[in-house]
C-alpha positions in Angstrom: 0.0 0.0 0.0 3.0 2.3 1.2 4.8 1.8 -2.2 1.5 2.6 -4.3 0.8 5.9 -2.4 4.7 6.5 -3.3 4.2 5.4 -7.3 1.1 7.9 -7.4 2.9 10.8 -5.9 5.8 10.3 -8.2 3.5 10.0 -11.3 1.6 13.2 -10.5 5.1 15.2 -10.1 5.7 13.7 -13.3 2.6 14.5 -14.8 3.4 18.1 -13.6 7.1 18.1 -14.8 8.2 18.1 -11.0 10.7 15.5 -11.1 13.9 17.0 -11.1 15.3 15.2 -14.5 12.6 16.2 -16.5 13.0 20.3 -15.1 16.8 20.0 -16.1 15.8 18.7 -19.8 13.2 21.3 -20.1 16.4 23.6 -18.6 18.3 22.5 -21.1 15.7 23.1 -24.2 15.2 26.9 -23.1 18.9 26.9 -23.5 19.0 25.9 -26.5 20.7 22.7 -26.6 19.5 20.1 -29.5 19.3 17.6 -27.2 17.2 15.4 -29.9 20.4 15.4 -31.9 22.4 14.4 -29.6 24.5 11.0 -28.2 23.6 10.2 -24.3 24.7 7.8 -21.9 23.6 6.5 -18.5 26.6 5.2 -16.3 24.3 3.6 -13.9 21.2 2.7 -15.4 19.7 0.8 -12.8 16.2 -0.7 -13.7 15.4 2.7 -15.7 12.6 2.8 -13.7 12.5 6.5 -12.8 16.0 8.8 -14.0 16.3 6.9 -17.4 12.6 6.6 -18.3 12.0 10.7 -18.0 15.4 11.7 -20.2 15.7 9.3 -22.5 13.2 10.7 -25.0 14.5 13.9 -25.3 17.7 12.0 -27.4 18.7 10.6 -30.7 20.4 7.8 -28.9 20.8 6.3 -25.8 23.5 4.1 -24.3 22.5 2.5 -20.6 25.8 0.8 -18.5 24.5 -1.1 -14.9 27.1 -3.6 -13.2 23.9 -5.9 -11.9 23.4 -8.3 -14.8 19.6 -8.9 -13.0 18.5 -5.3 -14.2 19.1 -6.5 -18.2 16.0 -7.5 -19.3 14.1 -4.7 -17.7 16.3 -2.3 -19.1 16.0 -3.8 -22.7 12.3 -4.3 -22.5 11.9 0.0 -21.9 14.1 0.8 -24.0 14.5 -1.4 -27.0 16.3 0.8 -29.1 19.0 1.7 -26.9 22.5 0.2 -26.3 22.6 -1.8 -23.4 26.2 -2.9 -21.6 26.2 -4.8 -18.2 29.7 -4.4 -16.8 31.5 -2.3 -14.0 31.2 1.1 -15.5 34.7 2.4 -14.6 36.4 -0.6 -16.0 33.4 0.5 -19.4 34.7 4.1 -18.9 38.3 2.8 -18.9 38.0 0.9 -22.5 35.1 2.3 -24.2 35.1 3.8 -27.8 32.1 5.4 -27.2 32.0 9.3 -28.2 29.2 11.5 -26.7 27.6 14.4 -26.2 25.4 13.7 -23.0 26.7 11.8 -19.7 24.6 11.3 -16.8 26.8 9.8 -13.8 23.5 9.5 -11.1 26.1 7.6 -8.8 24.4 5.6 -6.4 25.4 7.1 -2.6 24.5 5.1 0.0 27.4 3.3 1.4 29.5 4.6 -1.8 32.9 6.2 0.0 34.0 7.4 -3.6 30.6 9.1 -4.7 31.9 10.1 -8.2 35.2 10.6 -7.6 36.5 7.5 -9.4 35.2 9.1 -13.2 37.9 11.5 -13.3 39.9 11.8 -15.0 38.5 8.6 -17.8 35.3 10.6 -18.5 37.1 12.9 -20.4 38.0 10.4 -23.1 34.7 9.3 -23.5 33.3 13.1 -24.5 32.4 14.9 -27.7 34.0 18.5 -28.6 31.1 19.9 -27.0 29.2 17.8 -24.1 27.1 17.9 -21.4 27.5 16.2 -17.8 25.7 15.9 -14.7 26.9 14.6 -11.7 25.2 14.2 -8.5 26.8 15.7 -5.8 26.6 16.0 -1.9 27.5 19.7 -0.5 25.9 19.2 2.3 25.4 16.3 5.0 23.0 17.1 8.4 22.2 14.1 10.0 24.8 11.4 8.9 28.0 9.9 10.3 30.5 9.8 7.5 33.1 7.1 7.3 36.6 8.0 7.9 37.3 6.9 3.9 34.3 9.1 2.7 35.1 11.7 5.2 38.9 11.9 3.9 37.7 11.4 0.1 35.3 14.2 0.2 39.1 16.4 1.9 40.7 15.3 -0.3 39.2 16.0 -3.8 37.5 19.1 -2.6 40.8 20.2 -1.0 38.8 21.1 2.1 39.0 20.5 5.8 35.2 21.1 6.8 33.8 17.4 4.8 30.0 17.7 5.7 29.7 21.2 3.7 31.1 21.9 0.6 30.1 25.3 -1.4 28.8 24.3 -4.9 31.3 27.1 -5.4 33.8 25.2 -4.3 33.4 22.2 -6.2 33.3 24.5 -9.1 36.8 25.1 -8.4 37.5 21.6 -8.5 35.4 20.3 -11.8 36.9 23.4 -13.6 40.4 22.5 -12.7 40.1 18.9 -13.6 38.8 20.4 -17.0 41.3 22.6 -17.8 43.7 19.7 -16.7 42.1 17.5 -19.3 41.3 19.9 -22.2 38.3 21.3 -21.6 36.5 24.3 -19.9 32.8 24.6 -18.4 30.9 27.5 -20.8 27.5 27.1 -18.4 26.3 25.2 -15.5 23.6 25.2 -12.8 21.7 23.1 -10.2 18.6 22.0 -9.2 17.9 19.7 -5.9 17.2 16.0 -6.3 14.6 15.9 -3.0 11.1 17.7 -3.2 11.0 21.2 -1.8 14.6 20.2 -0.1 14.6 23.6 2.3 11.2 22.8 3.9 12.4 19.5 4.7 16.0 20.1 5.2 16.0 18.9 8.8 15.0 15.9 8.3 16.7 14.7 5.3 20.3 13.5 5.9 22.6 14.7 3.0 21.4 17.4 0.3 21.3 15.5 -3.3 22.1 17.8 -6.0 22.7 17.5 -9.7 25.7 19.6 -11.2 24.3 20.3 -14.6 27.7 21.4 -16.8 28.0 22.1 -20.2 31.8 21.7 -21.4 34.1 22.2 -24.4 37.2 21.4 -25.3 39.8 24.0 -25.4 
């Protein structure tokens, strides 16, 4: 009962373009980007049951990547056209051919100590002359213990002592270093909040989840 109150909920915010995917594609249009001409792959695909499904008809083409071999056939039977690969997605990032314009890295948190540390610097490789990325990041953490290993992660690729707040700013400074470092620069970026009306509920929602929308071209 629980899970169908949760499955109507999330079909009238998507009904009313409230899931936070779909306002980042619409974003994205009143840009200007041609996103229906345009290459885009899902690092961790998942089922496709909610991310995947809202995107992927904005694009040309779609490529999905998932590590659990048990998500295949649900990921082929929504989305019969695309190109599916089950496999660890670094070790994919490490070795694929695949050029693209569009990469969505929605790297599963919980109990993840690396978050998306581990794309950089391969996801470079993988990326068109002019791309888009979004990442999902953490800048802030309220009511959660880190581990020691995600604790010094977080110091360590932010360059920051304080690990439970991070300034988008200041992850800015570290995505546009580790472009310029491989060849690119960020022309544009924003944010929007993965959780629903995040500041009314920000005390009682552990870590804030938001996507890094960046648009990037190489120098």
């Amino acid at each position: 009962m629980v899970q169908k109150v949760k499955n109507l909920f999330w079909d009238a915010r998507r009904s009313l373009k409230l899931i936070p995917i779909i306002q980042e594609m619409e974003e994205l249009k009143k840009r200007g980007v041609p996103l229906e001409k345009m290459r885009a792959l899902e690092m961790f695909g998942g089922y496709g049951h909610q991310i995947t499904k809202d995107y992927a008809p904005y694009f040309k083409e779609l490529e999905v990547w998932e590590i659990d071999p048990d998500c295949e056939a649900s990921l082929r039977k929504n989305f019969p056209d695309a190109k599916i690969r089950i496999g660890d997605s670094y070790a994919l990032l490490k070795n694929s051919d695949a050029k693209v314009d569009f990469v969505i890295a929605d790297t599963a948190l919980s109990d993840n100590p690396n978050e998306h540390f581990r794309l950089f610097p391969d996801i470079f490789r993988i990326l068109n002359d002019s791309a888009l990325v979004i990442l999902n990041t953490v800048p802030e953490i309220q009511l959660e213990v880190l581990s020691k290993e995600q604790s010094d992660n977080r110091k360590r690729f932010y360059n920051t002592e304080d690990p439970l707040n991070i300034p988008m700013e200041k992850m800015l400074e570290k995505y546009n270093a580790l472009c310029k470092e491989n060849g690119f620069k960020i022309q544009w970026w924003f944010t929007n909040d993965r959780y629903f009306m995040y500041s009314a509920r920000k005390g009682s929602i552990k870590r804030r989840l938001v996507h890094l929308v960046m648009s990037l071209e190489r120098l």
